[in-house]
OpenMM code with the backbone's topology and positions (N, CA, C; nanometers):
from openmm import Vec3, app, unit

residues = "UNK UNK UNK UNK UNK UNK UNK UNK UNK UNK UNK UNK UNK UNK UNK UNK UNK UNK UNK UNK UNK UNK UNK UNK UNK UNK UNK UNK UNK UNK UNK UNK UNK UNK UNK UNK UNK UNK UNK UNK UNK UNK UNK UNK UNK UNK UNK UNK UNK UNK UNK UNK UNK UNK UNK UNK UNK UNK UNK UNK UNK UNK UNK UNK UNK UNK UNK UNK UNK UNK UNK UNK UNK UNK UNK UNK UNK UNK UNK UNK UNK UNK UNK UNK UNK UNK UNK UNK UNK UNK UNK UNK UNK UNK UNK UNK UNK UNK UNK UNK UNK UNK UNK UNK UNK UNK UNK UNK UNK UNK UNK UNK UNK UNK UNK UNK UNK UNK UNK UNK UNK UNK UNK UNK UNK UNK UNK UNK UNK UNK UNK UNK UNK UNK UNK UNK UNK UNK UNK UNK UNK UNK UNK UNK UNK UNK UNK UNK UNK UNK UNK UNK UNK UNK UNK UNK UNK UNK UNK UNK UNK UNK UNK UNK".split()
positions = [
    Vec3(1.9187, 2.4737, 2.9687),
    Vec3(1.9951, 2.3735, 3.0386),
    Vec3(2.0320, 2.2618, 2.9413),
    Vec3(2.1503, 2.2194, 2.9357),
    Vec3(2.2091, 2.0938, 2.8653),
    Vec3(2.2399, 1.9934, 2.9690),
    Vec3(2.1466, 1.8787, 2.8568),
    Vec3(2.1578, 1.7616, 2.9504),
    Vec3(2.3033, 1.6759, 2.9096),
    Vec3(2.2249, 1.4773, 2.9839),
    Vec3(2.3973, 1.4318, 2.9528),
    Vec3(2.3642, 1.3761, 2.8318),
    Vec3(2.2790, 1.4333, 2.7164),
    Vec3(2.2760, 1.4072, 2.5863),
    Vec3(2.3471, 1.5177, 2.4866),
    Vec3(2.4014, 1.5980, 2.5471),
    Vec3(2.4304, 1.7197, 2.4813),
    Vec3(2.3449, 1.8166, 2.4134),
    Vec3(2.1683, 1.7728, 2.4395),
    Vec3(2.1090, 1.8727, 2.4267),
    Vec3(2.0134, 1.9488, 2.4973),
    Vec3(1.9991, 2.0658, 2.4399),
    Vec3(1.8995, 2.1606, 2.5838),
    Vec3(1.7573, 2.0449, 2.5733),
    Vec3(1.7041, 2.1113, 2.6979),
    Vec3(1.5893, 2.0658, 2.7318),
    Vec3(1.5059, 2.1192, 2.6269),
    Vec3(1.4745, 2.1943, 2.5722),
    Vec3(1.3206, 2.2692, 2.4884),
    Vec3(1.4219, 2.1682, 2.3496),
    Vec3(1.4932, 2.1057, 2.3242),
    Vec3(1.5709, 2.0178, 2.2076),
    Vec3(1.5287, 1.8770, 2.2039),
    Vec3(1.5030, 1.8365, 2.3800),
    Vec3(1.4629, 1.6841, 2.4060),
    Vec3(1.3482, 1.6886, 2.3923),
    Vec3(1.2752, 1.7957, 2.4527),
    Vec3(1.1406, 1.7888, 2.4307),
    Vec3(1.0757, 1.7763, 2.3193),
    Vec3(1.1321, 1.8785, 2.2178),
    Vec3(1.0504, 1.8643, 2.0673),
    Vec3(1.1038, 1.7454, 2.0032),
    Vec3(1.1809, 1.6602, 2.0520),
    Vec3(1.2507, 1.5701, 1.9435),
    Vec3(1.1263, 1.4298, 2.0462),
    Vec3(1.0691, 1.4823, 2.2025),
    Vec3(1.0287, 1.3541, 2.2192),
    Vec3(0.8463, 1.4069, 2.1488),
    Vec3(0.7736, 1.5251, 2.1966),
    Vec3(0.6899, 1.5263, 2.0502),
    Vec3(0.7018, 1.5261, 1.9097),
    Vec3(0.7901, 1.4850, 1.8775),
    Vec3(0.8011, 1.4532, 1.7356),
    Vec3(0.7515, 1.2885, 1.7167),
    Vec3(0.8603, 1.2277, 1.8214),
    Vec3(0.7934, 1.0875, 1.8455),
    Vec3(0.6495, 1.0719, 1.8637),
    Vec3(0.6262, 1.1245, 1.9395),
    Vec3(0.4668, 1.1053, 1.9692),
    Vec3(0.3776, 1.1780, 1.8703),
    Vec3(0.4393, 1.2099, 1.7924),
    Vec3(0.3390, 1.2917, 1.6494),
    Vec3(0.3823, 1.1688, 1.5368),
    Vec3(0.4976, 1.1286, 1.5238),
    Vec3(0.5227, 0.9948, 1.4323),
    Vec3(0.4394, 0.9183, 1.4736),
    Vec3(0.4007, 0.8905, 1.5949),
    Vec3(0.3539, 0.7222, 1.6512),
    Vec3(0.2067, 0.7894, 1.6274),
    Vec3(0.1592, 0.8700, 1.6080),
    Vec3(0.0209, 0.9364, 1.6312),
    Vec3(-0.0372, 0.9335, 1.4813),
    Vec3(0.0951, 0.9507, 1.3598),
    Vec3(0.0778, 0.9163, 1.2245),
    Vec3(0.0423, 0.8012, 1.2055),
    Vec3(0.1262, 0.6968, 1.2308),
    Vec3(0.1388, 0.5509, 1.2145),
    Vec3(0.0152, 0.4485, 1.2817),
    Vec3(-0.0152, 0.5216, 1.3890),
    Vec3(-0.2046, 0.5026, 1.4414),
    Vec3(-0.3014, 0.5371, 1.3160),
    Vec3(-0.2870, 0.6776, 1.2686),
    Vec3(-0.3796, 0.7228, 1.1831),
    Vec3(-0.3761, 0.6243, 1.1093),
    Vec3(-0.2842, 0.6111, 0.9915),
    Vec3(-0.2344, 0.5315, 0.8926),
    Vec3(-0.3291, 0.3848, 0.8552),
    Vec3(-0.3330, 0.3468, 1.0219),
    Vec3(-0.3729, 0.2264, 1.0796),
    Vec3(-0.5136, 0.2095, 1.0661),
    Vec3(-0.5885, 0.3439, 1.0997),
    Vec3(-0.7187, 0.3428, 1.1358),
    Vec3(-0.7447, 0.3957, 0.9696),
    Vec3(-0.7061, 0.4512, 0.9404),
    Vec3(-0.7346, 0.4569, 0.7521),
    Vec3(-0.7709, 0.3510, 0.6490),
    Vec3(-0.6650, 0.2782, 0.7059),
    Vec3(-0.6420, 0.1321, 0.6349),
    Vec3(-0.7382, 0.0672, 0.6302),
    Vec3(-0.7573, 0.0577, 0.7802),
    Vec3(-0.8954, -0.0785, 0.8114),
    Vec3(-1.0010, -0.0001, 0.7937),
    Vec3(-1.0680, 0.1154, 0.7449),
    Vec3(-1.2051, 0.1812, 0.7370),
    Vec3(-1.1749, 0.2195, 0.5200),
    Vec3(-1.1028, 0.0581, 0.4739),
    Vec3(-1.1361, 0.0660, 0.3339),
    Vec3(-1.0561, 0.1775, 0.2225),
    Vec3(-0.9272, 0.1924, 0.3391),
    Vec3(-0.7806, 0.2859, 0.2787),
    Vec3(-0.8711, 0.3844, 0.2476),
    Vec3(-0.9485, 0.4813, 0.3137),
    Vec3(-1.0365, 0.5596, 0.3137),
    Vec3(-0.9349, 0.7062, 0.2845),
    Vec3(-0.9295, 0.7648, 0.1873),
    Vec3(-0.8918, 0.8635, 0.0998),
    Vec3(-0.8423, 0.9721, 0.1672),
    Vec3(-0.9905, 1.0186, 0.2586),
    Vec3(-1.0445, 1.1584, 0.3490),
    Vec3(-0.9243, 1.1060, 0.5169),
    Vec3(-0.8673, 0.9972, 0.5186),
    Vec3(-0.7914, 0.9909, 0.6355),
    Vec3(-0.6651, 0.9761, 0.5883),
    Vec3(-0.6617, 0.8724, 0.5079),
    Vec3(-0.5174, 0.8742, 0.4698),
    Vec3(-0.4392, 0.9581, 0.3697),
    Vec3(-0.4972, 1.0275, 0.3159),
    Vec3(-0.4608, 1.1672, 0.1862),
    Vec3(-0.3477, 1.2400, 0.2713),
    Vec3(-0.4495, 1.3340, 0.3893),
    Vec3(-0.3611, 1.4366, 0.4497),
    Vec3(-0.2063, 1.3905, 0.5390),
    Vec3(-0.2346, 1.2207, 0.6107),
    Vec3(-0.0840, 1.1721, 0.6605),
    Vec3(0.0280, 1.2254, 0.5525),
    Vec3(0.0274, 1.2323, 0.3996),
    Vec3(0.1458, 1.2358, 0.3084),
    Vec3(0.1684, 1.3678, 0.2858),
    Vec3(0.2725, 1.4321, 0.2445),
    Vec3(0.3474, 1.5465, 0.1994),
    Vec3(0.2871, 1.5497, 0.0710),
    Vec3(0.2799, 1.6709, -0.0037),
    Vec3(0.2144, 1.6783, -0.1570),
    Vec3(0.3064, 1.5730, -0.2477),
    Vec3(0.4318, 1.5933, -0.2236),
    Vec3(0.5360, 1.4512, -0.3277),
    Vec3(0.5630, 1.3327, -0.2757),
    Vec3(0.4952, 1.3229, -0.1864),
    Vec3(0.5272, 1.1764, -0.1225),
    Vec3(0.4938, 1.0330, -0.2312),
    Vec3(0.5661, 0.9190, -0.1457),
    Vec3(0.5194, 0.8136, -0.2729),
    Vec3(0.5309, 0.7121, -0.1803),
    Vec3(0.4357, 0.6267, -0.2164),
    Vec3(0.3821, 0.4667, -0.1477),
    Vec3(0.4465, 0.3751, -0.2508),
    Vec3(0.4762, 0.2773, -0.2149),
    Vec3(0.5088, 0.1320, -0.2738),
    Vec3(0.4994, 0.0219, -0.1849),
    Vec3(0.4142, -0.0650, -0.2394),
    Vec3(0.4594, -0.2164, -0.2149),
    Vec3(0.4522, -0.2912, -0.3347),
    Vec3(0.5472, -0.3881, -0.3579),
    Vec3(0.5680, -0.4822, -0.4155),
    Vec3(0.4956, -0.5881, -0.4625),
    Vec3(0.4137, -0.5852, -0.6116),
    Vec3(0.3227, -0.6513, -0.6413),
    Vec3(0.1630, -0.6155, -0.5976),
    Vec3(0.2025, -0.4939, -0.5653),
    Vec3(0.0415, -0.3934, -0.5310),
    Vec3(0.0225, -0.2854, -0.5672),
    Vec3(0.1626, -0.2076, -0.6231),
    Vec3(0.1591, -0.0286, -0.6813),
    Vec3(0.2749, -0.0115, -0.5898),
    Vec3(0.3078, 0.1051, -0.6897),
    Vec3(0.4010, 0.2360, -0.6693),
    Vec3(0.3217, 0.3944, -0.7329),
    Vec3(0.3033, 0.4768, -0.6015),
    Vec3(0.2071, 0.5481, -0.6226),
    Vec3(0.2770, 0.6855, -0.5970),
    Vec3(0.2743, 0.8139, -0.6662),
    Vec3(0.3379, 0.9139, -0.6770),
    Vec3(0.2478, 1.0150, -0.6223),
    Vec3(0.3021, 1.1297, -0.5373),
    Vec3(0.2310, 1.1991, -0.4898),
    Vec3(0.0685, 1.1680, -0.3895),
    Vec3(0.0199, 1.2860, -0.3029),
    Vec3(-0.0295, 1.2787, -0.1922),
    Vec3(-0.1836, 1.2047, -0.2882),
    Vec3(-0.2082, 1.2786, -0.4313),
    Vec3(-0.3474, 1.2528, -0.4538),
    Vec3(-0.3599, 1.0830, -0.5046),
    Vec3(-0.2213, 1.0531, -0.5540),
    Vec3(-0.2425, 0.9488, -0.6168),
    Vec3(-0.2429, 0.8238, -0.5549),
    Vec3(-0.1624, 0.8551, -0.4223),
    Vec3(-0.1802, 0.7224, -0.3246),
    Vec3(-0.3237, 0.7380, -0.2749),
    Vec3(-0.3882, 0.8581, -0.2197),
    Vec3(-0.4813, 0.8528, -0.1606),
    Vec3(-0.6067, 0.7769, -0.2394),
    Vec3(-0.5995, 0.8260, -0.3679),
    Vec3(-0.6750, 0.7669, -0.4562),
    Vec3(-0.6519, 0.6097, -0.5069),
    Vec3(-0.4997, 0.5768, -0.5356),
    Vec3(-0.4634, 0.4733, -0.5358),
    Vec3(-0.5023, 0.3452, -0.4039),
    Vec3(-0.4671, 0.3764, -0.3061),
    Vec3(-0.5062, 0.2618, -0.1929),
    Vec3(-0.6491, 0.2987, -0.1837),
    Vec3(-0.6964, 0.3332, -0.2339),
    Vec3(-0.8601, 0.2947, -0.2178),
    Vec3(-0.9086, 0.2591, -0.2944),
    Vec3(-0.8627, 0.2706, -0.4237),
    Vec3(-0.8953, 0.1663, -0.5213),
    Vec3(-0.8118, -0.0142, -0.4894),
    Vec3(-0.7284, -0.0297, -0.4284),
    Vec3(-0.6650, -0.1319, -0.3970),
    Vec3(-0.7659, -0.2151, -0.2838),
    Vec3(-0.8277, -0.0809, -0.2141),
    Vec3(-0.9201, -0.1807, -0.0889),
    Vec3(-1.0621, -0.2305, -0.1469),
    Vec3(-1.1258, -0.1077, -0.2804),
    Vec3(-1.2110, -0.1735, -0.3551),
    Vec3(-1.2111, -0.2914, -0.4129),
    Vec3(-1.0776, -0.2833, -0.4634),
    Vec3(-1.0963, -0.4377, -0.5536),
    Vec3(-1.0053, -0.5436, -0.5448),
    Vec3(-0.9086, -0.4897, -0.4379),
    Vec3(-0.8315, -0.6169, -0.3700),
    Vec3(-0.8014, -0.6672, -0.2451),
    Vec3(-0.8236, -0.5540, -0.1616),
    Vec3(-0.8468, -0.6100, -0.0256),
    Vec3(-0.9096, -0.5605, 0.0311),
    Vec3(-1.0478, -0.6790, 0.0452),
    Vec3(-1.1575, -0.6372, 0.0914),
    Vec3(-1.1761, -0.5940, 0.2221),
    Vec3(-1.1368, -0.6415, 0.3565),
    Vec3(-1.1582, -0.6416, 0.4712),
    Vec3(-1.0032, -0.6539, 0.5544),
    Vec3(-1.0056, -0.5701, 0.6055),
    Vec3(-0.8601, -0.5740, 0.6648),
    Vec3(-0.8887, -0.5468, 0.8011),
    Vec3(-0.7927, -0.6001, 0.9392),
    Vec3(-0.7292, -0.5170, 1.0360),
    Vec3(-0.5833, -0.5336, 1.0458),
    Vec3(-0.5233, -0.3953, 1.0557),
    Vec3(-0.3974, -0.3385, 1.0491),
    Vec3(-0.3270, -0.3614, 1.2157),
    Vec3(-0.2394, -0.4399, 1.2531),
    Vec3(-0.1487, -0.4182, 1.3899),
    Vec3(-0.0569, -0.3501, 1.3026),
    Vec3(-0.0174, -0.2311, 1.3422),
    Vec3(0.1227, -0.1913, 1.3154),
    Vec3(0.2084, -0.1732, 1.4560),
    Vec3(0.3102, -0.2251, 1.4362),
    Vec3(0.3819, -0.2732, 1.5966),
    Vec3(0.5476, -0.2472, 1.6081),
    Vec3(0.5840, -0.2147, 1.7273),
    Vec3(0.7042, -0.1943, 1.7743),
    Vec3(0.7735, -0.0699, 1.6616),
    Vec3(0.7113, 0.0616, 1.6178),
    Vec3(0.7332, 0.1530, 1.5630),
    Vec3(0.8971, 0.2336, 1.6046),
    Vec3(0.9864, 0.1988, 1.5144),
    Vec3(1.1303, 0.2391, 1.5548),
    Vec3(1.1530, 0.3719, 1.4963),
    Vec3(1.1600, 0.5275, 1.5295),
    Vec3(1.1390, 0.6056, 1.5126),
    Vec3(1.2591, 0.6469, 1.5132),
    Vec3(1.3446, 0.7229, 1.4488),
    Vec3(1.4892, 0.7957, 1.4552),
    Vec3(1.4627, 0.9431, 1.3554),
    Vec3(1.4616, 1.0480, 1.4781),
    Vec3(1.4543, 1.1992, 1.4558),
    Vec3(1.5607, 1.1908, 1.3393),
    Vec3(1.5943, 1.2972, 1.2888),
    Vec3(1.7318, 1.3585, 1.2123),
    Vec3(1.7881, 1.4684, 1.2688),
    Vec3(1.8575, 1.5019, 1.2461),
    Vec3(1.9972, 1.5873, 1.3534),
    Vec3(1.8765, 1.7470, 1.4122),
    Vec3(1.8388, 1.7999, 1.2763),
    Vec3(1.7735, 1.8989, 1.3176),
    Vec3(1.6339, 1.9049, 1.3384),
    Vec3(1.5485, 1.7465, 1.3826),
    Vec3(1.4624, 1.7621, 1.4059),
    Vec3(1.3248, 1.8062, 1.3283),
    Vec3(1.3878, 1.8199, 1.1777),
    Vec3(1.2543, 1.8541, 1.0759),
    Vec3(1.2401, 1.7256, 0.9858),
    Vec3(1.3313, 1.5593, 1.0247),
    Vec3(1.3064, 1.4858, 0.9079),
    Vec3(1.3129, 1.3752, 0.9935),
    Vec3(1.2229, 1.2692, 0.9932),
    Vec3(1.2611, 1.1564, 1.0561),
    Vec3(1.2790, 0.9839, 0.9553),
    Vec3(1.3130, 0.8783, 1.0166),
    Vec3(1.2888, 0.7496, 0.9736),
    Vec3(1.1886, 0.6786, 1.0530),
    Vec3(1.1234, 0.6199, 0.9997),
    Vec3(1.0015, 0.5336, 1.0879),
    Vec3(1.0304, 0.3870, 1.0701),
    Vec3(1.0452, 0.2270, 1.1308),
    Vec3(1.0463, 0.1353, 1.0712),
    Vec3(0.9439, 0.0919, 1.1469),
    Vec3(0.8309, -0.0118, 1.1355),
    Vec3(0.7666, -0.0842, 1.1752),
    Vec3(0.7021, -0.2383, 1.1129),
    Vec3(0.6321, -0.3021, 1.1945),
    Vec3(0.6261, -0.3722, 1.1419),
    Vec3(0.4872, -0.4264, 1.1437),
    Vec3(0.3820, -0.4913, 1.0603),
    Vec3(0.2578, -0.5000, 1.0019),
    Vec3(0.2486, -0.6472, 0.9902),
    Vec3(0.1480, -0.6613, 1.0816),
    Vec3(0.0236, -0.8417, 1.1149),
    Vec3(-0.0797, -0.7510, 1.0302),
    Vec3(-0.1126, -0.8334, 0.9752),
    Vec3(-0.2606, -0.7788, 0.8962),
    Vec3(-0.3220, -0.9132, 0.9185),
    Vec3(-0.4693, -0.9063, 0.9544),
    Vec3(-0.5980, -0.9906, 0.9037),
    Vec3(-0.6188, -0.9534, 0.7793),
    Vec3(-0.6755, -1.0204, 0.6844),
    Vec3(-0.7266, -0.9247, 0.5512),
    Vec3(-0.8237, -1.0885, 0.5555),
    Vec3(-0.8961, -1.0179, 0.3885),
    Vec3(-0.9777, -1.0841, 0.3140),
    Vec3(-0.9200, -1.0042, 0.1597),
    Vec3(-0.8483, -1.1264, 0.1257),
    Vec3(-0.8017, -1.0704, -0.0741),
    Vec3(-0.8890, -1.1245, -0.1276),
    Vec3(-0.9107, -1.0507, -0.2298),
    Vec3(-1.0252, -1.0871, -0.3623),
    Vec3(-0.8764, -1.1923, -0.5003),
    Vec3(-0.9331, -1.2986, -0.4827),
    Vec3(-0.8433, -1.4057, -0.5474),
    Vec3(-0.9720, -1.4001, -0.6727),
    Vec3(-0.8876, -1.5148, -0.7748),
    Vec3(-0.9776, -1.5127, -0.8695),
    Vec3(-1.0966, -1.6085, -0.8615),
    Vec3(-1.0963, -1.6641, -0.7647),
    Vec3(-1.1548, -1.8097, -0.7136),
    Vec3(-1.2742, -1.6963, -0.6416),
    Vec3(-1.2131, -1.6985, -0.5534),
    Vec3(-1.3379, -1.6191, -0.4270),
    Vec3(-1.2555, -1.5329, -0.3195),
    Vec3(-1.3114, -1.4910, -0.2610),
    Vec3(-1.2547, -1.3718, -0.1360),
    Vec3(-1.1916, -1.5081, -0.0708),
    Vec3(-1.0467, -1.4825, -0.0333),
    Vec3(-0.9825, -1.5486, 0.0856),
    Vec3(-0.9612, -1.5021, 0.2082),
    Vec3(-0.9817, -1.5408, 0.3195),
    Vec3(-0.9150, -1.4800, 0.4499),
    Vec3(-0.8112, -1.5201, 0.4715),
    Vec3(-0.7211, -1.4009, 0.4280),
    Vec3(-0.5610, -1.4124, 0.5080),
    Vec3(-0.4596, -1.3690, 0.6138),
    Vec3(-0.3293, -1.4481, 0.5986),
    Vec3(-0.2939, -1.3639, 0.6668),
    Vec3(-0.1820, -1.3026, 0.6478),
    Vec3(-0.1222, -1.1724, 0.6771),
    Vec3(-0.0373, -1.1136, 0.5571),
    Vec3(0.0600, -1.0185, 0.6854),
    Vec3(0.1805, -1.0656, 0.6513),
    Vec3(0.2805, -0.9343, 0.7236),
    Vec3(0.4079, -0.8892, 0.6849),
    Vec3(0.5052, -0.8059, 0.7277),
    Vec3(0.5738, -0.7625, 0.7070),
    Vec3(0.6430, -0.6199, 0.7437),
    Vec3(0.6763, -0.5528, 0.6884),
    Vec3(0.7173, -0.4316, 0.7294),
    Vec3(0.7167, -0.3328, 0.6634),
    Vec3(0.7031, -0.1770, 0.7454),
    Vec3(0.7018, -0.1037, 0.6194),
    Vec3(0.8201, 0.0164, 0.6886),
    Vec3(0.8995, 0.0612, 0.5637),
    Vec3(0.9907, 0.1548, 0.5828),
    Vec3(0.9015, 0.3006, 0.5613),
    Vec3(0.9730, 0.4215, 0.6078),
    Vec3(0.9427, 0.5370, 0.6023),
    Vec3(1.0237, 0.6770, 0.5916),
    Vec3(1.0285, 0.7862, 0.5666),
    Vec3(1.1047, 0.8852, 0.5591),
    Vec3(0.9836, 0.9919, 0.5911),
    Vec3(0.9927, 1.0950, 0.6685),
    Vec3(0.9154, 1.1731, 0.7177),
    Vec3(0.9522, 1.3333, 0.6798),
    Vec3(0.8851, 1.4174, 0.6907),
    Vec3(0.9426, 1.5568, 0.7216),
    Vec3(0.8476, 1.5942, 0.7849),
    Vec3(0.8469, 1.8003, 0.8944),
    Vec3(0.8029, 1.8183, 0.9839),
    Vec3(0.7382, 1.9329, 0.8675),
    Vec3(0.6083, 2.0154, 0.8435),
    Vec3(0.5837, 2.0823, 0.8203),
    Vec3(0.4473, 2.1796, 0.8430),
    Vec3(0.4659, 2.2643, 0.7989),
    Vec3(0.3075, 2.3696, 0.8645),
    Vec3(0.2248, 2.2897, 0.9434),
    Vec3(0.1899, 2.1779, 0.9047),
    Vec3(0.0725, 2.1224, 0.9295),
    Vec3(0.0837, 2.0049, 0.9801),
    Vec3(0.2081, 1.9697, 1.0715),
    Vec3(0.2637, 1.8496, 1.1481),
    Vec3(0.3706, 1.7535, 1.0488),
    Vec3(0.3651, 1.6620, 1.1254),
    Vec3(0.4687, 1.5732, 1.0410),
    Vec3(0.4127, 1.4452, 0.9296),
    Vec3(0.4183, 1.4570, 0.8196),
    Vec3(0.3579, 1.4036, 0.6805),
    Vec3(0.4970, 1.3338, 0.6188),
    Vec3(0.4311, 1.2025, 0.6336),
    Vec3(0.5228, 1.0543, 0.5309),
    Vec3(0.5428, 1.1437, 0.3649),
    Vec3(0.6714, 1.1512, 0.3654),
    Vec3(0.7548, 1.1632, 0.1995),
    Vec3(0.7663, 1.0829, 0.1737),
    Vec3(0.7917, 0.9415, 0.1977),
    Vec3(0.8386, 0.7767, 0.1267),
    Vec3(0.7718, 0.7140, 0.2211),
    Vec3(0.6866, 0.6200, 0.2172),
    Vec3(0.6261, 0.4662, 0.2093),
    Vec3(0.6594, 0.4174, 0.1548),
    Vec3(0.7483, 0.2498, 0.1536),
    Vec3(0.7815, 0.1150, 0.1461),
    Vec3(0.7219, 0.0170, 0.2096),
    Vec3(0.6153, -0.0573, 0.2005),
    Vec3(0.5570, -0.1881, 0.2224),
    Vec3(0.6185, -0.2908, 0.1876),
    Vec3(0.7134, -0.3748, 0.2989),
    Vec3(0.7757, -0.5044, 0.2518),
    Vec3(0.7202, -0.5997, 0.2907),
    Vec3(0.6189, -0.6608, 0.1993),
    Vec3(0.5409, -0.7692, 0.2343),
    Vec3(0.6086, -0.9591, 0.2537),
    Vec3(0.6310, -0.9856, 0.3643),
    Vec3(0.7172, -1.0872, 0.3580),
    Vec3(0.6760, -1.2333, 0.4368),
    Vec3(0.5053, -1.1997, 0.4109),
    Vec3(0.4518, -1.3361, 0.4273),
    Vec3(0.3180, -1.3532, 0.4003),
    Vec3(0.2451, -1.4066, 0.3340),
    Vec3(0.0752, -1.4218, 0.2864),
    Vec3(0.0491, -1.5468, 0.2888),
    Vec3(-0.0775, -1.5514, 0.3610),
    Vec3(-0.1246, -1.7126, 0.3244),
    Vec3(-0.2382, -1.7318, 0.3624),
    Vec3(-0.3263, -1.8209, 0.3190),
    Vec3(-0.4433, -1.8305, 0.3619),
    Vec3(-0.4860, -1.8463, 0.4724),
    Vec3(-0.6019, -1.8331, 0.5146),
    Vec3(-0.5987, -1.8289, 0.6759),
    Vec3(-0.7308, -1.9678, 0.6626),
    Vec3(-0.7105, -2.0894, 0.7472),
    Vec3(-0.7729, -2.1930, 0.7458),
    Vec3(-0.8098, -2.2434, 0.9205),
    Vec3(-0.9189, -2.2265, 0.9553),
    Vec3(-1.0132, -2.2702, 0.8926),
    Vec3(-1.1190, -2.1299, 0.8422),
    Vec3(-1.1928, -2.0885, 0.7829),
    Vec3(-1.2180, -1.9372, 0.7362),
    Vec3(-1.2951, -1.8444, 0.8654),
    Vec3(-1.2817, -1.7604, 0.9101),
    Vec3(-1.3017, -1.6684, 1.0080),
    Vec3(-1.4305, -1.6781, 1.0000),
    Vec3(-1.4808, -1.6855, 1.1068),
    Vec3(-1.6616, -1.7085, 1.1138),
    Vec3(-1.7152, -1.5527, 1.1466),
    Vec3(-1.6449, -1.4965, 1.1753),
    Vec3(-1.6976, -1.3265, 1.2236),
    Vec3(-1.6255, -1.2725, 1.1473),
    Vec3(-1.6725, -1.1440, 1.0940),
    Vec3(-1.5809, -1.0080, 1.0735),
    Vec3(-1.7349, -0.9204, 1.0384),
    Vec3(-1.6484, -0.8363, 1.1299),
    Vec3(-1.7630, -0.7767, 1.1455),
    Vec3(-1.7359, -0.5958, 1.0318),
    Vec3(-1.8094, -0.5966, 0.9240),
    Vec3(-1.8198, -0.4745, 0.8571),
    Vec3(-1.7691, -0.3461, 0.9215),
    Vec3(-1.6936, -0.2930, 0.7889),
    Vec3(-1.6258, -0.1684, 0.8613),
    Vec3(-1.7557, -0.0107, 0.8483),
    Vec3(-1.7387, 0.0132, 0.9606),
    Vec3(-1.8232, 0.1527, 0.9687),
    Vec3(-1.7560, 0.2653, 0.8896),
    Vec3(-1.8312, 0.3159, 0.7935),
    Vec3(-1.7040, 0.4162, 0.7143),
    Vec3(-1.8240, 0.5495, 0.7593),
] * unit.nanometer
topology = app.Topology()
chain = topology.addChain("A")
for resn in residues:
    res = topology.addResidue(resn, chain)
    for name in ("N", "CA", "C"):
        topology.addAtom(name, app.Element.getBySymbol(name[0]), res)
């Protein structure tokens, strides 16, 4: 059956689990992040050539090197994080094997400054390019556009340690 989108039903359907497998990435992503960019969660989200960047933090090539890369970044530069990633704008591609993701990122953190650990607060957005394969749908391009940091005053009296 064709709807008034011009496509069959078993067409809407996989294009609306695709969404819900993007938004199901972008959760993971999330819960990776804040448990210390933990390697063993965030490795498998990427395609074997995929590549991470943000600006003034790395540009990281392939699945092993980000995985390895952002966890060396949470070792020695950001210590304590929680990740909102919010209002996730998702756009399939015609045939349904490649998508765009945009969202946008409130972070709590704690950065390791040269002074002492700061609690901040840090946001922005991150771009994405997706593909669908064997093993679900895995980020090819990460872009982190970081477009606000600042200290967070007066300093957070709780945070409570991440369970890894």
């Amino acid at each position: 059956m064709i709807g008034a989108s011009g496509l069959s039903t078993e067409d809407r359907l996989a294009r609306l689990e695709a969404r819900a497998e993007i938004s199901d990435l972008v959760a993971r992503y999330a819960h990776g992040a804040d448990r210390k960019n933990d390697p063993a969660i965030l490795g498998p989200l990427f395609a074997p050539e995929a590549a991470w960047s943000a600006e003034g933090f790395a540009a990281l090539e392939g699945r092993d090197a980000i995985a390895s890369g952002l966890a060396a970044l949470a070792e020695g530069r950001v210590l304590w994080s929680i990740h909102y990633m919010v209002s996730p704008l998702i756009e399939i591609g015609p045939d349904c094997t490649t998508a765009r993701c945009h969202w946008y990122l409130w972070e709590l953190c704690t950065m390791a400054e040269a002074a002492r650990a700061t609690d901040s607060w840090f946001g922005g957005w991150y771009d994405s390019e997706l593909r669908r394969t064997e093993a679900g749908w895995r980020f090819t391009r990460v872009v982190l556009d970081v477009r606000i940091q600042g200290e967070a005053l007066p300093e957070w009296q709780f945070k409570k340690p991440v369970q890894l």
